[in-house]
C-alpha positions in Angstrom: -21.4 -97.9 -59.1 -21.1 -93.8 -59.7 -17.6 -94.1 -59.4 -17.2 -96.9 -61.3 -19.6 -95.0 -64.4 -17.6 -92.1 -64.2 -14.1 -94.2 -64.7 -15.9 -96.2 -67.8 -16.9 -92.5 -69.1 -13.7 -91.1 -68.4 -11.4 -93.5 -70.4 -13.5 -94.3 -73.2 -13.4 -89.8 -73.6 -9.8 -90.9 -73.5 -9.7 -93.8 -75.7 -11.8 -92.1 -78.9 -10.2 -88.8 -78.4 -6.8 -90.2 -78.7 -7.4 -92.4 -81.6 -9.2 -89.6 -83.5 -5.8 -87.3 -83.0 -3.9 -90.3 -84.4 -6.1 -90.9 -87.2 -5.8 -87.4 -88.3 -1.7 -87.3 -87.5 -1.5 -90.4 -89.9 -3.4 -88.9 -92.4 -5.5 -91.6 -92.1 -8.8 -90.4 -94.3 -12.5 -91.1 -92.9 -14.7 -93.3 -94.1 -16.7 -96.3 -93.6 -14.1 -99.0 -94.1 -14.9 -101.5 -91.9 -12.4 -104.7 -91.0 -14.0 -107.7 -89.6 -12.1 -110.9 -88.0 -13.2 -114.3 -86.5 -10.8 -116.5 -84.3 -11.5 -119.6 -83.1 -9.2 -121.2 -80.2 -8.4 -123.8 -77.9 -7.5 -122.9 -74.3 -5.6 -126.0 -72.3 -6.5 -124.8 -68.9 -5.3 -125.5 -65.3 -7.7 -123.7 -62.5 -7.8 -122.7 -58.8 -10.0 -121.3 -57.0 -10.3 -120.4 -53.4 -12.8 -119.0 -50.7 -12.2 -117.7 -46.6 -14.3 -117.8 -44.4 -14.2 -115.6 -40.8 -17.3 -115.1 -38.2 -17.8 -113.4 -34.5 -15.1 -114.6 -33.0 -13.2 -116.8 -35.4 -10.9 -115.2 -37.6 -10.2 -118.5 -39.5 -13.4 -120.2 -39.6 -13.8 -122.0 -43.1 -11.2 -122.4 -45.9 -12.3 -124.2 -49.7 -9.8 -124.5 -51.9 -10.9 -126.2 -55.5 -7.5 -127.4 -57.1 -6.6 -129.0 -59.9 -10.1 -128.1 -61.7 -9.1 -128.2 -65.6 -10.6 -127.3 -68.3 -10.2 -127.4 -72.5 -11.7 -124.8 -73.2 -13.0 -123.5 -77.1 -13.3 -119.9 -77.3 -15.0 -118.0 -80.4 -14.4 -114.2 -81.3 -15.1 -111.4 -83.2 -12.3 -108.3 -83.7 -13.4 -105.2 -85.3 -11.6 -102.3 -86.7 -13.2 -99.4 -87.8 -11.0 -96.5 -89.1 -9.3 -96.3 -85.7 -12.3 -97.4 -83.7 -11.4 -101.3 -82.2 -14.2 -103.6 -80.9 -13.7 -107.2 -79.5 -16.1 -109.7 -78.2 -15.0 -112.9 -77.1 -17.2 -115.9 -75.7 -15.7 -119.6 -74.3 -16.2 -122.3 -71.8 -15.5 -126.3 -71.1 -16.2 -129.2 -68.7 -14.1 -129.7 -66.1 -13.7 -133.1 -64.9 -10.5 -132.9 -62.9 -9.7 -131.6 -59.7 -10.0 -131.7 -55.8 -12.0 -129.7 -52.8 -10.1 -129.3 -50.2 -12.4 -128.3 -47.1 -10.9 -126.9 -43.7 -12.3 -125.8 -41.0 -11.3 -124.4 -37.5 -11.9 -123.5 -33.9 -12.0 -120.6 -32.1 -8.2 -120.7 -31.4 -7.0 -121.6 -34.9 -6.7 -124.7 -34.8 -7.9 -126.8 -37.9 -10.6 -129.0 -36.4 -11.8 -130.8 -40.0 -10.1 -131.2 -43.2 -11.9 -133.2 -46.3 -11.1 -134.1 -49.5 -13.6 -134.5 -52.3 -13.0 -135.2 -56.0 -14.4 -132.9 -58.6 -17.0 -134.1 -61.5 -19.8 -133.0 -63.5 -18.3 -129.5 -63.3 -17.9 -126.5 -66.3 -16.8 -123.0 -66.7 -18.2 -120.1 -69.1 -16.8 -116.8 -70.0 -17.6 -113.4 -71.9 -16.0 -110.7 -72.4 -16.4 -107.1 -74.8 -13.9 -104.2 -75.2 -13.7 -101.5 -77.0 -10.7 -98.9 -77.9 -8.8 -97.2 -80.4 -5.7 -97.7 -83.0 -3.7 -94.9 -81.1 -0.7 -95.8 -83.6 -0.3 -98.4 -86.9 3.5 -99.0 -88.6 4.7 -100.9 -91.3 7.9 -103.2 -91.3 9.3 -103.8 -94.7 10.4 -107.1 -94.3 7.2 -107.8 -93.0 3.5 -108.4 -94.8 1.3 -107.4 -91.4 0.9 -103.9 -89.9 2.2 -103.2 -86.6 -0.2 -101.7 -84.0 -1.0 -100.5 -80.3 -4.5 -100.3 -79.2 -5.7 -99.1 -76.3 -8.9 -101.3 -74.3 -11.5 -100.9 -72.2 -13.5 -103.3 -71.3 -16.1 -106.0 -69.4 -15.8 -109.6 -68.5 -18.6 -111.9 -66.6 -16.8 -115.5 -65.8 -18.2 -118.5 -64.2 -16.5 -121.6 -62.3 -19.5 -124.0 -61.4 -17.7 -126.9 -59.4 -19.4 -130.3 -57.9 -17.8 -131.9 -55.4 -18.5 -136.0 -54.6 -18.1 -138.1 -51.5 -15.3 -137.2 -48.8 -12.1 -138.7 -47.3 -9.8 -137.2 -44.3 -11.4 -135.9 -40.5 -14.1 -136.1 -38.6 -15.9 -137.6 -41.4 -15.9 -139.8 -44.0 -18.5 -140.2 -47.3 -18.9 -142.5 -49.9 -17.3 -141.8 -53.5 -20.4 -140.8 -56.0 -22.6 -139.2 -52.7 -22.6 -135.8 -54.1 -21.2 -133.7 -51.4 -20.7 -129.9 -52.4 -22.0 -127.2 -55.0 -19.7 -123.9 -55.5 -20.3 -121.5 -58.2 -18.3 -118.4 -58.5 -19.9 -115.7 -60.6 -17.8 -112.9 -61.7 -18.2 -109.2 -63.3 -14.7 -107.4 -63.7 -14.1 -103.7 -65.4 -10.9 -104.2 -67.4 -8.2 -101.6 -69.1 -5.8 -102.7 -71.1 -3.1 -102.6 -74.0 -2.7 -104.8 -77.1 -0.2 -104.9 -80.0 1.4 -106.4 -83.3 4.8 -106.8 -83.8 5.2 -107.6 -87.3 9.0 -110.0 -87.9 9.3 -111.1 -91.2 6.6 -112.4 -93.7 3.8 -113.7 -92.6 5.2 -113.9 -88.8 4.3 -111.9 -86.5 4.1 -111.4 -82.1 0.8 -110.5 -80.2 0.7 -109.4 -76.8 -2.2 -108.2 -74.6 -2.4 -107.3 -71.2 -5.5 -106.2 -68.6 -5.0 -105.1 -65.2 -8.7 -105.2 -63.3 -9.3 -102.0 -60.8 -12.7 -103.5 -59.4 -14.8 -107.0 -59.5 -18.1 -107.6 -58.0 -17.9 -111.5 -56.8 -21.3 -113.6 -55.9 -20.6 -117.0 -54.6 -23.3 -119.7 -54.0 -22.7 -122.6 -52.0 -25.1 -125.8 -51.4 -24.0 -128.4 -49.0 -25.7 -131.6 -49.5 -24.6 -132.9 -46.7 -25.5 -131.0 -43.8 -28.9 -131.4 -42.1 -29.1 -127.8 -40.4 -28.2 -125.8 -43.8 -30.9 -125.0 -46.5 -30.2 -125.8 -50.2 -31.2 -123.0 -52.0 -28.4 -122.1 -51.3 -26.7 -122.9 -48.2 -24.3 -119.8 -48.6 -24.3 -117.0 -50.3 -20.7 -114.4 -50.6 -21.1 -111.3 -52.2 -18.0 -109.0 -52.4 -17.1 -106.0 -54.5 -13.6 -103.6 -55.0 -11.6 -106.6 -56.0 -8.8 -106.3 -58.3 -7.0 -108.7 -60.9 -4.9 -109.0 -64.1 -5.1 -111.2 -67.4 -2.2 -111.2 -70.1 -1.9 -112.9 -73.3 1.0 -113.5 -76.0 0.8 -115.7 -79.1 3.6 -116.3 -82.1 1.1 -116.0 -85.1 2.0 -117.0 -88.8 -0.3 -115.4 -92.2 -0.8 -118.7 -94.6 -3.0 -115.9 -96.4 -3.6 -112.7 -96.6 -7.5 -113.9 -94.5 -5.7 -116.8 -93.1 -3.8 -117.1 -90.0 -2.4 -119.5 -86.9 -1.6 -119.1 -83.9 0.0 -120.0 -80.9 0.8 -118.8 -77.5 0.1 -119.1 -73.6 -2.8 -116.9 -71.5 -2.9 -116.0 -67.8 -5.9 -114.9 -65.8 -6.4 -113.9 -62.3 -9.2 -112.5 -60.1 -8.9 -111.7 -56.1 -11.5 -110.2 -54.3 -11.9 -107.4 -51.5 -13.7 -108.6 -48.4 -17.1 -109.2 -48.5 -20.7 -110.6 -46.8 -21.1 -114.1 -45.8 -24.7 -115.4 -45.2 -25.2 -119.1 -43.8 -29.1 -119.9 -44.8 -29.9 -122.5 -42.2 -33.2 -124.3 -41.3 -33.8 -121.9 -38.5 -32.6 -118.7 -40.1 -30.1 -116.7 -41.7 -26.6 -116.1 -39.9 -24.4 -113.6 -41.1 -20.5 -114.2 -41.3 -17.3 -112.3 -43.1 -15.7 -113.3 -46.6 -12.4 -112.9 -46.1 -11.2 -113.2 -49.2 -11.7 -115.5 -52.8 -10.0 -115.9 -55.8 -9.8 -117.3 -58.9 -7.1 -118.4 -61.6 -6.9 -119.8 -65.2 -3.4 -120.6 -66.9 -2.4 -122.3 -69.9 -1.0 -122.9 -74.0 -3.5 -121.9 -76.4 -3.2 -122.6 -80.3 -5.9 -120.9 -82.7 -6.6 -120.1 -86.5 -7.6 -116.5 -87.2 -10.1 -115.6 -90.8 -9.9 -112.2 -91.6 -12.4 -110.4 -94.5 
């Protein structure tokens, strides 16, 4: 976590020292002026998320793969600029009622030994994220009523995928639909760095574009299998990994009924892998440590959303 301090320190330094030499470039005079901007938006998501298992001896021991698991998803935001000094704050999340697990699992040669399929139900996701950065450049268009801008971001996300699997259908076994079969929740914390901008067209019309890449995640994954005898439930599992890596882009058409009011739409991708990690099996007799190979998780859809600025 040092190194990850230092790198938040670092680039923030950056950040506020480059939009102060812009400010005063511009000419833009000091102040207090304050501009304040609330979004609301509607996120039609697809989702996938996946999780690897290894132990002594098995390099392939466990695969889950949840597919399928969508999501409409609100969000609600807050965008602040201040002189030159940007701050963003974003919260959303939705029920996910779609989907499948898809649960393999192998021998000590490779071979797949067991593969199940459960539906998904009674699931949801949540996110949150804050950023902070700085105007390092503003430009007007003539034809155009909106400024142009670049900011530069840095910033933190925490996102949760909480999936519920029921019943099972494939090999060796076979469970009724409605038996509730498997818990998976993927909890994620993710340092982000980033670029955003306006490109003002005509009028009221306008293109936004944002992009993140993610130099390190810390992943904790909880797993309770209701179905197995020899496994505790409190949880069953637990995968903790850290030094994973990721990216997240946005872009969105927007049109200015107003000079507050504004719509929007446009199409956001998110994706988070992580580095290897622990593995701990909780069973009735003890706890067994395995290998997390590798989990990841991604979000992809349209958006449309309206935009009230003060």
């Amino acid at each position: 976590m040092t190194a990850i301090s230092s790198l938040l320190l670092v680039v923030a330094t950056v950040v506020l020292t480059t939009a102060g030499i812009a400010r005063a470039q511009d000419g833009v005079p000091g102040g207090d002026q304050v501009n304040v901007e609330l979004g609301g938006r509607v996120w039609g998501t697809s989702g996938y998320s996946s999780r690897k298992i290894a132990a002594g001896g098995f390099n392939r021991l466990s695969d889950l793969r949840w597919r399928g698991v969508d999501s409409i998803v609100p969000e609600v935001s807050v965008d602040i600029l201040w002189n030159r000094l940007v701050g963003l704050v974003s919260f959303g999340g939705g029920l996910i009622n779609d989907g499948v697990l898809i649960d393999e699992d192998f021998g000590a040669n490779g071979e797949r030994i067991g593969r199940t399929r459960s539906p998904t139900e009674d699931s949801h996701l949540f996110y949150a994220t804050a950023d902070i950065g700085g105007r390092v450049v503003d430009w007007t268009t003539p034809s155009a009523e909106a400024r142009g801008y670049v900011d530069l971001l840095i910033g933190y996300q925490y996102w949760q995928e909480r999936y519920l699997a029921f019943g099972a259908t494939g090999f060796p076994v076979s469970v009724p639909s409605g038996v509730k079969a498997l818990l998976n929740e993927y909890h994620w914390h993710s340092l982000r760095l980033g670029a955003r901008t306006r490109l003002p067209i005509y009028g009221g019309l306008s293109v936004n574009l944002r992009g993140y890449v993610v130099p390190w995640t810390s992943l904790v994954i909880e797993d309770v299998h209701y179905l197995r005898s020899d496994l505790r439930r409190d949880p069953s599992f637990r995968d903790e990994a850290d030094g994973g890596i990721g990216w997240q882009a946005d872009g969105s058409v927007r049109y200015a009924i107003t000079p507050h009011l504004s719509v929007e739409a446009g199409f956001q991708y998110w994706k988070l892998t992580s580095a290897e990690g622990t593995d701990v099996a909780f069973t009735t007799v003890g706890a067994v440590s395995q290998r997390l190979r590798e989990a990841s998780t991604e979000r992809y859809g349209p958006f449309v959303g309206v935009r009230w600025r003060f």
